[in-house]
KEFIDO-703734 format. One record per residue (C-alpha): residue number from 1; chain; z, y negated, x; residue in three letters. Coordinates in Angstrom, 1 decimal. Last residue first. Example, Ala and Ser with C-alpha at 12.3 -4.5 7.8 and 13.67 -1.06 7.14 Angstrom:
2
<fise resi="2" chain="A" pz="7.1" py="1.1" px="13.7" resn="SER"/>
<fise resi="1" chain="A" pz="7.8" py="4.5" px="12.3" resn="ALA"/>
This chain:
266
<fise resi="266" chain="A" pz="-1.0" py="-11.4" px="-35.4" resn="UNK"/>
<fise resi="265" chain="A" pz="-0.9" py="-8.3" px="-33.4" resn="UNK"/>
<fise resi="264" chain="A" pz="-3.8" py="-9.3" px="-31.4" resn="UNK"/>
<fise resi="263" chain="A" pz="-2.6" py="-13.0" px="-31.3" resn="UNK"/>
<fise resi="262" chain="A" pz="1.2" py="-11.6" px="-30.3" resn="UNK"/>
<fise resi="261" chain="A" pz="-0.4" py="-9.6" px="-27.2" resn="UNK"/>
<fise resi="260" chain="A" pz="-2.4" py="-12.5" px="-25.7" resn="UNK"/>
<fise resi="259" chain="A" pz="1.2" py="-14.6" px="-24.9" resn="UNK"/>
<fise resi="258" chain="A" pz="1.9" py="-11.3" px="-23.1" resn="UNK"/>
<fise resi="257" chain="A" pz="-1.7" py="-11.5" px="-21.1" resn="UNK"/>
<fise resi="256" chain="A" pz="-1.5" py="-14.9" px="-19.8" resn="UNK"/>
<fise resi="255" chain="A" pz="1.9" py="-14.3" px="-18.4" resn="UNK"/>
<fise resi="254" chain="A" pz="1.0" py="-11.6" px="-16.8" resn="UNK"/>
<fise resi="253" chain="A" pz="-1.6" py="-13.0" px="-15.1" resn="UNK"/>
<fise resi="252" chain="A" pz="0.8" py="-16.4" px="-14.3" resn="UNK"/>
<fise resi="251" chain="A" pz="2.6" py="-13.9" px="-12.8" resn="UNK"/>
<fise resi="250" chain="A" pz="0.2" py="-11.9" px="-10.5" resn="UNK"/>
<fise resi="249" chain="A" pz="-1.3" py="-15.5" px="-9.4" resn="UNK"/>
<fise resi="248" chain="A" pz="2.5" py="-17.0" px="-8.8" resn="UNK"/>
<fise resi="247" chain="A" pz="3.2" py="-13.7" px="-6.3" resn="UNK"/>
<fise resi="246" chain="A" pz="6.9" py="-15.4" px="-5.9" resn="UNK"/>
<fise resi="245" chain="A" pz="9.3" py="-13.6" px="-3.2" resn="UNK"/>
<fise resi="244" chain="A" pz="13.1" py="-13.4" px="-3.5" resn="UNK"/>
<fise resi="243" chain="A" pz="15.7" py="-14.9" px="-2.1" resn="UNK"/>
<fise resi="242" chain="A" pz="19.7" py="-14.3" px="-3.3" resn="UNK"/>
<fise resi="241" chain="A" pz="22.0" py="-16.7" px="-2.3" resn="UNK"/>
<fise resi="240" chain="A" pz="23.9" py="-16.6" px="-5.6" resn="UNK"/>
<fise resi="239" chain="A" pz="21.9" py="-19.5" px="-7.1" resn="UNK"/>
<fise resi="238" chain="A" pz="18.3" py="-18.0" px="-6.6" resn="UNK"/>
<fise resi="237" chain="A" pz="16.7" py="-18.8" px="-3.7" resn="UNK"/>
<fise resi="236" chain="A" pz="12.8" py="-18.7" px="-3.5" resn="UNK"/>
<fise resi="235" chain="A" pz="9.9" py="-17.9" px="-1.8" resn="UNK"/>
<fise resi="234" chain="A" pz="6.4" py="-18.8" px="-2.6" resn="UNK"/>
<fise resi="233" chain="A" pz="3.1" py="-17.4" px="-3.1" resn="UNK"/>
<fise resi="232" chain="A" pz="-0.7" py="-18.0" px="-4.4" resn="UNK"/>
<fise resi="231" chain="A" pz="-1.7" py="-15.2" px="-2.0" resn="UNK"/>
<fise resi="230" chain="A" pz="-5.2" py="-16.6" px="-0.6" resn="UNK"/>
<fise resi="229" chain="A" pz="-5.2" py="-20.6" px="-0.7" resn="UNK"/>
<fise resi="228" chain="A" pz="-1.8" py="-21.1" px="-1.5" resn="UNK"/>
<fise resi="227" chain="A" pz="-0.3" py="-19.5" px="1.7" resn="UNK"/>
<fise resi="226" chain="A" pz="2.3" py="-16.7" px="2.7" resn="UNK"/>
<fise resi="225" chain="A" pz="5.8" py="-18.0" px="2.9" resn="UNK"/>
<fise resi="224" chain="A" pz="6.9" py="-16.0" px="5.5" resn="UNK"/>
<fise resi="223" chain="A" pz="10.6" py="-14.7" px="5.5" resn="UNK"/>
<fise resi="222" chain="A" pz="11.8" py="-12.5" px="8.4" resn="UNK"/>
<fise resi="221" chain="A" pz="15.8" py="-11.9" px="8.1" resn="UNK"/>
<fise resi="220" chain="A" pz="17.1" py="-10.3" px="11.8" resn="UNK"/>
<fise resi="219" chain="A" pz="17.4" py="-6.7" px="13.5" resn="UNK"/>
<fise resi="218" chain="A" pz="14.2" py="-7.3" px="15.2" resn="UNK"/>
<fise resi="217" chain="A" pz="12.3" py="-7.4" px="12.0" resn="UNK"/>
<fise resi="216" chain="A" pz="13.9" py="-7.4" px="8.8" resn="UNK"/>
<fise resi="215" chain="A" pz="11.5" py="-7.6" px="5.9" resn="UNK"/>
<fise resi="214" chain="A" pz="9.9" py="-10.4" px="3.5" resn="UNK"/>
<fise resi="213" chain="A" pz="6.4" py="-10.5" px="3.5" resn="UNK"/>
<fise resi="212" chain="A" pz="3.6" py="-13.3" px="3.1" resn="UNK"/>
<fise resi="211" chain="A" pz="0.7" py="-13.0" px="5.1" resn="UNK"/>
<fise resi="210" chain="A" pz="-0.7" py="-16.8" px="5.5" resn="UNK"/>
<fise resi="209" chain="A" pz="-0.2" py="-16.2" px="9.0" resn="UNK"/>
<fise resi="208" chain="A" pz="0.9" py="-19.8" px="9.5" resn="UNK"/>
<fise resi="207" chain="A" pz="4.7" py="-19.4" px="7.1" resn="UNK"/>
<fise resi="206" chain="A" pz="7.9" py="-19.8" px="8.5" resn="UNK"/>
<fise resi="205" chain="A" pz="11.3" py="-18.9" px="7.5" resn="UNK"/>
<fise resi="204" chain="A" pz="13.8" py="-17.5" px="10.1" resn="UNK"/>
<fise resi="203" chain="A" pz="16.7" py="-15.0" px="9.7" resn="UNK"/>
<fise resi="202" chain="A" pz="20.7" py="-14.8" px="10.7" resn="UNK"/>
<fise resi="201" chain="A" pz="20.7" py="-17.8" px="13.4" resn="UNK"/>
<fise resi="200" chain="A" pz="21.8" py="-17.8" px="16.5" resn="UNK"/>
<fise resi="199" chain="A" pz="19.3" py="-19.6" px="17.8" resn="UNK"/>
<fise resi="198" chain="A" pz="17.6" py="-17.3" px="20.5" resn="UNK"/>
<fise resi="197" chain="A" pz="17.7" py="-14.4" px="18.0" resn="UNK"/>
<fise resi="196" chain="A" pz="16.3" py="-16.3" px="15.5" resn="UNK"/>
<fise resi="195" chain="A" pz="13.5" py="-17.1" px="18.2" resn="UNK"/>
<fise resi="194" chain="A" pz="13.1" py="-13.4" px="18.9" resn="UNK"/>
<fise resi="193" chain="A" pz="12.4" py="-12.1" px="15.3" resn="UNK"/>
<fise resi="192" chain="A" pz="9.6" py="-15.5" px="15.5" resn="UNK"/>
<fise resi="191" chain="A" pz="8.1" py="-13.2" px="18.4" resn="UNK"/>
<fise resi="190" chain="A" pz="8.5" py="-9.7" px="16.7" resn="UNK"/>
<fise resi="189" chain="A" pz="7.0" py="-11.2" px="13.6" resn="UNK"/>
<fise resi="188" chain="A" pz="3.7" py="-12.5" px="15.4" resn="UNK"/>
<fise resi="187" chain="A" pz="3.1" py="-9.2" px="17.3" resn="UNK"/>
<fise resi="186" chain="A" pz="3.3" py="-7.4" px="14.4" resn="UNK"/>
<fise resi="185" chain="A" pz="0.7" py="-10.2" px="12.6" resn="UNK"/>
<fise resi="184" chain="A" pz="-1.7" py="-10.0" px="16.1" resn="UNK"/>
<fise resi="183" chain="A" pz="-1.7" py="-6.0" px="15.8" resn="UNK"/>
<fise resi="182" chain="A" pz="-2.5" py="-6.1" px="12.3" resn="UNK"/>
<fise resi="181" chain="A" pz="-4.8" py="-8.6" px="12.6" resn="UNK"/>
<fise resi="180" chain="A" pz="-6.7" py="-6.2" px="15.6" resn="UNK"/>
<fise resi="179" chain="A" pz="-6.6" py="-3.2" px="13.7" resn="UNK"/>
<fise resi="178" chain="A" pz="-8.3" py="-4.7" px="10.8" resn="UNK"/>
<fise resi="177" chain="A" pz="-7.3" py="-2.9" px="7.5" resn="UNK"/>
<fise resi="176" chain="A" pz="-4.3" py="-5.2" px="6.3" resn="UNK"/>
<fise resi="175" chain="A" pz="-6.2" py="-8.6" px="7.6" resn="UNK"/>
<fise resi="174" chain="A" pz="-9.3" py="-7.4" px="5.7" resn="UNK"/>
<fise resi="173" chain="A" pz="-7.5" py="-7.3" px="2.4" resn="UNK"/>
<fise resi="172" chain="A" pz="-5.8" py="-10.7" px="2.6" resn="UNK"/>
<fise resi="171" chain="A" pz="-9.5" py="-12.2" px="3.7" resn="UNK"/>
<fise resi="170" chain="A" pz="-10.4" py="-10.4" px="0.1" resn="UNK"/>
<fise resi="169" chain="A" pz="-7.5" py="-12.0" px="-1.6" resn="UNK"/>
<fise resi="168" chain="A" pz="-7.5" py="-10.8" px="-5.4" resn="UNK"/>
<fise resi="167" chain="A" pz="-7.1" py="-12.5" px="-8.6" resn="UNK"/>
<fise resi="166" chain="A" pz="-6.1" py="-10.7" px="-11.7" resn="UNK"/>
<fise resi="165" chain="A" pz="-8.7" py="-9.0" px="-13.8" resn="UNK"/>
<fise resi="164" chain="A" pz="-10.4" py="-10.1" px="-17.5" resn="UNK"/>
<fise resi="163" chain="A" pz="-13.9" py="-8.7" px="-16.4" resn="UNK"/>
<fise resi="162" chain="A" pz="-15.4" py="-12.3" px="-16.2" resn="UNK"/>
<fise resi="161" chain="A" pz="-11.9" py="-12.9" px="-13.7" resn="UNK"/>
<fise resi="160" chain="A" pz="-13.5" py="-10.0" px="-11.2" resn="UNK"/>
<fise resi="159" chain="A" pz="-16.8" py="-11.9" px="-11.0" resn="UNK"/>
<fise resi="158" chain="A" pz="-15.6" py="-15.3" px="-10.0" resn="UNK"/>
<fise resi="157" chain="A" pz="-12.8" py="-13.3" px="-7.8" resn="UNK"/>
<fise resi="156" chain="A" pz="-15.3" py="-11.5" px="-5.9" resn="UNK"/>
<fise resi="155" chain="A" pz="-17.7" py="-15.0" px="-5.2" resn="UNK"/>
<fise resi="154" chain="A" pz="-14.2" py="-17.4" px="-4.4" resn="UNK"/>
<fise resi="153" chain="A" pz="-13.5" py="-14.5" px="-1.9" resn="UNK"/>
<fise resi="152" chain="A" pz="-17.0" py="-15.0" px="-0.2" resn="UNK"/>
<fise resi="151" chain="A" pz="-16.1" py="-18.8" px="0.4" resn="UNK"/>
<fise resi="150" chain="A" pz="-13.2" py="-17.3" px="1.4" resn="UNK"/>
<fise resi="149" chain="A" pz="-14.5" py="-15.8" px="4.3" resn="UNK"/>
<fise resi="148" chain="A" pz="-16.9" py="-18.6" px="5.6" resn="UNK"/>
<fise resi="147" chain="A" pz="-13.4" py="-20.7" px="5.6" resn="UNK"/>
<fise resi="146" chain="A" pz="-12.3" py="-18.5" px="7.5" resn="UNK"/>
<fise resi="145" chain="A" pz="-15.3" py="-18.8" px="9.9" resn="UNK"/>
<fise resi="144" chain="A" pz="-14.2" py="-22.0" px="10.1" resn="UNK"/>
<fise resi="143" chain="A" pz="-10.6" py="-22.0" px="10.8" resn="UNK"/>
<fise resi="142" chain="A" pz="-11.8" py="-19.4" px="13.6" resn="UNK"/>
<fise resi="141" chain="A" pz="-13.9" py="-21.6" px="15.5" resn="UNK"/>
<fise resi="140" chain="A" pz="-11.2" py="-24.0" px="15.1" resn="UNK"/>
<fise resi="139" chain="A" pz="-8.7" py="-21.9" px="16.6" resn="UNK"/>
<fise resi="138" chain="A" pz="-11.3" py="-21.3" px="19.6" resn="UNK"/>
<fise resi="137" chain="A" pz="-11.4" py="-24.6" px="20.8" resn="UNK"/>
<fise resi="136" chain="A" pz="-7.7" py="-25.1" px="20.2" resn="UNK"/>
<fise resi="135" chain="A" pz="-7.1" py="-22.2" px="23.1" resn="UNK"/>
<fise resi="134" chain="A" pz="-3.8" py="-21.6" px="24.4" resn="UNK"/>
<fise resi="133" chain="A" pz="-1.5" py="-22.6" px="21.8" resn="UNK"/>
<fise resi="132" chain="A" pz="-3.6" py="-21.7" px="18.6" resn="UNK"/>
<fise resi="131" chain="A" pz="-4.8" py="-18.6" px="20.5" resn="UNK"/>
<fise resi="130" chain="A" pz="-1.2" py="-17.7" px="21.5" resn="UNK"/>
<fise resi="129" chain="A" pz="0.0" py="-18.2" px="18.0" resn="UNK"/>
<fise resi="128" chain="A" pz="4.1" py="-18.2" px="18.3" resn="UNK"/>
<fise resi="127" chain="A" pz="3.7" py="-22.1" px="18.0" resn="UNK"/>
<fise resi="126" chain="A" pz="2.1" py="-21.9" px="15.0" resn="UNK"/>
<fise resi="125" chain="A" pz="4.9" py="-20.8" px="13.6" resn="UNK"/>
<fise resi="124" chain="A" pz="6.0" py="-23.2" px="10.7" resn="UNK"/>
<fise resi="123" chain="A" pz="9.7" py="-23.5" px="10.7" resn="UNK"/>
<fise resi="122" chain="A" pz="12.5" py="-22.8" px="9.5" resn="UNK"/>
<fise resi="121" chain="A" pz="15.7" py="-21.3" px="10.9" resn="UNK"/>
<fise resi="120" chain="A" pz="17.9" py="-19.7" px="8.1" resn="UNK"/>
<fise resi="119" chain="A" pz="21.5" py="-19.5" px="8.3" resn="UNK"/>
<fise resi="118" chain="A" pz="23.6" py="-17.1" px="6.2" resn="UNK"/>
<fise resi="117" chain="A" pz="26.9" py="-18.4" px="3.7" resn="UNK"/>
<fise resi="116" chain="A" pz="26.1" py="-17.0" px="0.2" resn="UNK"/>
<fise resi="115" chain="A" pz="24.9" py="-19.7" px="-1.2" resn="UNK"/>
<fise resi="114" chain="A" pz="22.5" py="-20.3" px="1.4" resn="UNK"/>
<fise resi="113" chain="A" pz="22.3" py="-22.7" px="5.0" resn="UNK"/>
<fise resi="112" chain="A" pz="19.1" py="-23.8" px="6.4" resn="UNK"/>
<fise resi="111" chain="A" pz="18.3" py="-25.0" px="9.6" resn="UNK"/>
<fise resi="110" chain="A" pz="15.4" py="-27.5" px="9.8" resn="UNK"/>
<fise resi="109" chain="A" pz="12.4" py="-27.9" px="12.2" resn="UNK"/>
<fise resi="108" chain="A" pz="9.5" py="-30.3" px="13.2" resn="UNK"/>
<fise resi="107" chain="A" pz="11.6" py="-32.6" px="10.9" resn="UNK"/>
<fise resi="106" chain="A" pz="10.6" py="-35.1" px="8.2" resn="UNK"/>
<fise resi="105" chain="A" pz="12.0" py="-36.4" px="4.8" resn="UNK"/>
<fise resi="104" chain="A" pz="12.3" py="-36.4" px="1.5" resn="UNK"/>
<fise resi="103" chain="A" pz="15.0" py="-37.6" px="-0.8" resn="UNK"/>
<fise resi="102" chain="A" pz="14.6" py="-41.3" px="0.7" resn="UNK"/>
<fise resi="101" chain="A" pz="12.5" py="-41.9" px="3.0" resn="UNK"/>
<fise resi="100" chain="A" pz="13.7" py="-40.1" px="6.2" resn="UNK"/>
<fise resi="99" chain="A" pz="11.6" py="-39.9" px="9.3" resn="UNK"/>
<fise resi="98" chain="A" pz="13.1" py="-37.2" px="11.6" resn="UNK"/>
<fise resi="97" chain="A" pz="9.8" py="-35.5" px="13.3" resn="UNK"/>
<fise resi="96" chain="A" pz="7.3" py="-38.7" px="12.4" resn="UNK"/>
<fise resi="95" chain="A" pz="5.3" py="-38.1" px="15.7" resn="UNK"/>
<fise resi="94" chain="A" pz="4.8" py="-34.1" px="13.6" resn="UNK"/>
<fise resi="93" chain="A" pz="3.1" py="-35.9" px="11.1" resn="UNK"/>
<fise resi="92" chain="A" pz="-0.3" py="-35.5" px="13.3" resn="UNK"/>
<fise resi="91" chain="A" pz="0.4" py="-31.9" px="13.3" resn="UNK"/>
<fise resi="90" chain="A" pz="-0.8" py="-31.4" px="9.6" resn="UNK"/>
<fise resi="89" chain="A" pz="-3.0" py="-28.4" px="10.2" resn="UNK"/>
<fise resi="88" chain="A" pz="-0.9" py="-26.9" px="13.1" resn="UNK"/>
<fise resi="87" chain="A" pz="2.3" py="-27.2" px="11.4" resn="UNK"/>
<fise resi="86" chain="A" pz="4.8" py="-30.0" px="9.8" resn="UNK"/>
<fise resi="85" chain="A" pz="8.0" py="-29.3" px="8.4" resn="UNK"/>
<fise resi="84" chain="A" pz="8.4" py="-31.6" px="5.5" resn="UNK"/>
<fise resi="83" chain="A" pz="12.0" py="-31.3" px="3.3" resn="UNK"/>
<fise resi="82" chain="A" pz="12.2" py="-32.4" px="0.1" resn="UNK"/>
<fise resi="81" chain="A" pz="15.5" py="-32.9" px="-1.4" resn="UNK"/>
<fise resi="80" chain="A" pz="14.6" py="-32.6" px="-5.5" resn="UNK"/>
<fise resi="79" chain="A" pz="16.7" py="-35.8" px="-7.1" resn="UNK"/>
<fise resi="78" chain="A" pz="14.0" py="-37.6" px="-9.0" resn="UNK"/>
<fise resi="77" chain="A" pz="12.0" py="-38.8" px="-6.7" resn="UNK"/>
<fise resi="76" chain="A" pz="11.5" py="-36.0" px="-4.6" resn="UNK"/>
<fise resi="75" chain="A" pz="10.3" py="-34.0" px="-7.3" resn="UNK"/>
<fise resi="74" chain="A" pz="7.8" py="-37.0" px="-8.0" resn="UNK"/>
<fise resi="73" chain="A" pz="6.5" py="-37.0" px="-4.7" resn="UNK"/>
<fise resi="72" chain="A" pz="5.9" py="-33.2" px="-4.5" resn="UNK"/>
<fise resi="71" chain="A" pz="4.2" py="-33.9" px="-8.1" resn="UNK"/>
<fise resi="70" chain="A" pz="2.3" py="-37.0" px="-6.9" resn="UNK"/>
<fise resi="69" chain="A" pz="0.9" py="-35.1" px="-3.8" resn="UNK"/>
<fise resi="68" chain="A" pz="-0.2" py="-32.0" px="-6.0" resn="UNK"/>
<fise resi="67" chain="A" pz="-2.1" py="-34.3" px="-8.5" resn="UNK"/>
<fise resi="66" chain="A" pz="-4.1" py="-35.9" px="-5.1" resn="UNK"/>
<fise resi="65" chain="A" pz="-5.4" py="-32.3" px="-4.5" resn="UNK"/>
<fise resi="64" chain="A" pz="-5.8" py="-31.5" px="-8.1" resn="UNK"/>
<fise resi="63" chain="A" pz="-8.0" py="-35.1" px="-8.3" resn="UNK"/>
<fise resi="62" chain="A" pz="-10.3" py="-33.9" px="-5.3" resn="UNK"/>
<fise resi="61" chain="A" pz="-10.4" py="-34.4" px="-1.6" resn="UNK"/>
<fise resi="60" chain="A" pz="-12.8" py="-33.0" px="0.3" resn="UNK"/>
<fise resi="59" chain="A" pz="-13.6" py="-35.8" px="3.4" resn="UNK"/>
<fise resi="58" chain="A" pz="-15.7" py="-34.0" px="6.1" resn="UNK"/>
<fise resi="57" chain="A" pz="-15.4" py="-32.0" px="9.5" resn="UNK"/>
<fise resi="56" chain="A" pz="-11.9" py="-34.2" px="10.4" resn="UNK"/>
<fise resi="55" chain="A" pz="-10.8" py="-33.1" px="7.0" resn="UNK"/>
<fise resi="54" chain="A" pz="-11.2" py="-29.3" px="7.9" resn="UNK"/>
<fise resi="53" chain="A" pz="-8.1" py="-30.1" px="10.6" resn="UNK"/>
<fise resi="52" chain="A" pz="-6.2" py="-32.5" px="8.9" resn="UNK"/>
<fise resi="51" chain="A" pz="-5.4" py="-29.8" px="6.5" resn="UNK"/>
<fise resi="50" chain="A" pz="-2.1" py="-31.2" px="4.3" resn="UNK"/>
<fise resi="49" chain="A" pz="0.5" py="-29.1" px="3.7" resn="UNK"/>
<fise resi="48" chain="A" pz="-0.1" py="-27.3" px="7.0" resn="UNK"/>
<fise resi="47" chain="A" pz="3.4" py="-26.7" px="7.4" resn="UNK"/>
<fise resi="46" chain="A" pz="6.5" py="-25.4" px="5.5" resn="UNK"/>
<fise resi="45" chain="A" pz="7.7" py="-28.3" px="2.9" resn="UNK"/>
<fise resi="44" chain="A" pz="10.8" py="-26.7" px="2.2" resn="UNK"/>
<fise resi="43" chain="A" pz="12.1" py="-28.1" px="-1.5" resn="UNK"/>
<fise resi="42" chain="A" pz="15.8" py="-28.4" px="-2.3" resn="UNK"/>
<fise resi="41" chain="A" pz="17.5" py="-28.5" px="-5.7" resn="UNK"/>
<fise resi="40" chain="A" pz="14.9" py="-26.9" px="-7.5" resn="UNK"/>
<fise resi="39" chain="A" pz="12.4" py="-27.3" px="-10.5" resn="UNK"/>
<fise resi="38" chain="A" pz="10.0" py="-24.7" px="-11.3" resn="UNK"/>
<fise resi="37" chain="A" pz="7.1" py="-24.6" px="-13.7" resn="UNK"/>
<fise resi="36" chain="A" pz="5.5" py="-27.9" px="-13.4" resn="UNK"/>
<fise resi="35" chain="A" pz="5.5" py="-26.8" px="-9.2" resn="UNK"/>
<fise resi="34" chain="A" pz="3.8" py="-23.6" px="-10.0" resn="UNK"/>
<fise resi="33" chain="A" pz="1.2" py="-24.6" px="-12.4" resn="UNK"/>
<fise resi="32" chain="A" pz="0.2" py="-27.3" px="-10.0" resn="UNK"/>
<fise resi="31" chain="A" pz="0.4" py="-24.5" px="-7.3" resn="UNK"/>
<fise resi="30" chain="A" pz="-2.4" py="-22.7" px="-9.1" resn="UNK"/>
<fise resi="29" chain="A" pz="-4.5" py="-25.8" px="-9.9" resn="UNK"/>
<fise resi="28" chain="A" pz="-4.5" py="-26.5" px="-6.1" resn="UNK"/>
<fise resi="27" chain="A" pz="-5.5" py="-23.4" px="-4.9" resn="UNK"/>
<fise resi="26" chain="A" pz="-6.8" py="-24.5" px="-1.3" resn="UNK"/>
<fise resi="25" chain="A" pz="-10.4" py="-23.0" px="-0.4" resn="UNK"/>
<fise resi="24" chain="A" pz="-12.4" py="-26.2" px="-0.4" resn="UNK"/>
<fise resi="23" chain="A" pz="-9.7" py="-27.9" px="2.7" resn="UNK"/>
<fise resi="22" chain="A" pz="-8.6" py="-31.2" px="1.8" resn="UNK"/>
<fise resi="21" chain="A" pz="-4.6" py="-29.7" px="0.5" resn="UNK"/>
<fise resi="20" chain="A" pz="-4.5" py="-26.7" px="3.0" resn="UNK"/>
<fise resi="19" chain="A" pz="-1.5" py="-25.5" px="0.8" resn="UNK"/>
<fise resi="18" chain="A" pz="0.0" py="-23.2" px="4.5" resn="UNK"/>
<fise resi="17" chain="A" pz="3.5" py="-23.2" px="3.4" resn="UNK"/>
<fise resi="16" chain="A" pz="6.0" py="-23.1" px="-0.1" resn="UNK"/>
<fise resi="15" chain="A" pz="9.8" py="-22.6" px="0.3" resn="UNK"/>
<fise resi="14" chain="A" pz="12.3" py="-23.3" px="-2.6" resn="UNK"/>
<fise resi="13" chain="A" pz="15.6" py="-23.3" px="-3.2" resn="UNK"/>
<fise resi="12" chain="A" pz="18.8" py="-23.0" px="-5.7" resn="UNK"/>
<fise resi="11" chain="A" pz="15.9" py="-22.6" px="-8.3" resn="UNK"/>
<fise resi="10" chain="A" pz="15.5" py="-23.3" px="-11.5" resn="UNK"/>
<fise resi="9" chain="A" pz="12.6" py="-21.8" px="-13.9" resn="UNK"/>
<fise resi="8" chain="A" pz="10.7" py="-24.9" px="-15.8" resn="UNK"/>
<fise resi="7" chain="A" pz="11.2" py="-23.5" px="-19.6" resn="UNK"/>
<fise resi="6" chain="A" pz="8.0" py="-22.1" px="-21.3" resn="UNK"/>
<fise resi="5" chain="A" pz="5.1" py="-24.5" px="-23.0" resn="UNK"/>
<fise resi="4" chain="A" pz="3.0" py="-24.3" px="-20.4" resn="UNK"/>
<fise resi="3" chain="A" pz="3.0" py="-20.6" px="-20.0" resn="UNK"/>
<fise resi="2" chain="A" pz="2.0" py="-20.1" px="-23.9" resn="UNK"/>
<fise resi="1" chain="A" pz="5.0" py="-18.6" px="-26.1" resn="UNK"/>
């Protein structure tokens, strides 16, 4: 059986950041494929939906981009409770923080509660980034030289997909071996480990980092989201509480290559 023609996956919840919807790099057609493939009774909306930021530099804004609106509106339209947590990207929406039209609405952060009775803070992050907070300047020097990086991404995975392999995140691979990221992403996790404490809450959800992990850091629940420009991921609650982490590139894969294995046999 093809991808597209399998049963949309329910979900108690669902948690996607960092889409970058107007910015070259975003994986629209990947999170299309995601969101026709998953239905859910509440949707997280986790920052930098939308990238103001690259917008301001020049309009790119294609059909997939506009396709990806009208689904998360269309989930919300028929019964999905969408929730928008602006970030850094999207900060503008942010003045909205507590609009509410209809199933979806806006709040600069929520508290989520599972089936099986813990409490989630979520939120974006950004303000745990001492260079976003400190220094705008220099966080948009480094949103464009990201985007320098991915353009050399786009390059490695053109050439990896003729040879039949999954994608793979160069700018994800340089952030594990750089001493520096890896400093900045401990450093990130033992501040949002420090908010949880602060509220009382058993873990937080956020995304920014675009590294997404789930682990217990400071002796509480870390869940980040990751991104849909690198990782292609999104976490998820299944009905008993349970939240797991969707690599959507890896799946869809894997997918690709089991419907290929009844044509070979065939």
């Amino acid at each position: 059986m093809s991808p597209a023609k399998r049963q949309p996956r329910h979900y108690r919840t669902v948690w996607i950041s960092d889409v970058h919807l107007g910015f070259r790099g975003c994986r629209a057609d990947f999170l299309l494929d995601f969101l026709h493939q998953v239905t859910c009774d509440r949707l997280y909306l986790v920052g930098d939906i939308i990238d103001f930021w690259n917008m301001r530099r020049g309009l790119y804004w294609p059909q997939a981009h506009n396709n990806v609106v009208r689904t998360l509106l269309g989930k919300a339209k028929h019964g999905t409770e969408v929730i928008y947590v602006p970030g850094n990207h999207d900060e503008l929406l942010r003045e909205h923080d507590g609009l509410q039209m209809g199933n979806l609405s806006i709040r600069s952060r929520a508290i989520h509660e599972t089936a099986d009775g813990r409490r989630l803070l979520v939120m974006h992050g950004d303000e745990f980034d001492s260079v976003v907070q400190c220094s705008r300047l220099l966080a948009l020097a480094g949103s464009q030289a990201y985007a320098l990086l991915l353009r050399a991404n786009r390059l490695v995975n053109f050439v990896r997909t003729k040879f039949g392999l999954p994608y793979w995140s160069l700018a994800g691979h340089l952030k594990h071996k750089v001493k520096n990221a890896v400093n900045f992403i401990s450093n990130f996790e033992s501040a949002v480990a420090l908010a949880a404490r602060k509220h009382g809450v058993d873990g937080v959800v956020c995304g920014h980092i675009h590294r997404a992990e789930i682990s217990v850091a400071g002796g509480v629940l870390y869940l980040n989201c990751g991104d849909w420009v690198e990782s292609c991921t999104a976490l998820v609650e299944h009905g008993d509480g349970k939240i797991e982490l969707l690599h959507w590139s890896d799946q869809q894969h894997a997918l690709k290559a089991e419907a290929a294995v009844p044509a070979l046999a065939a």
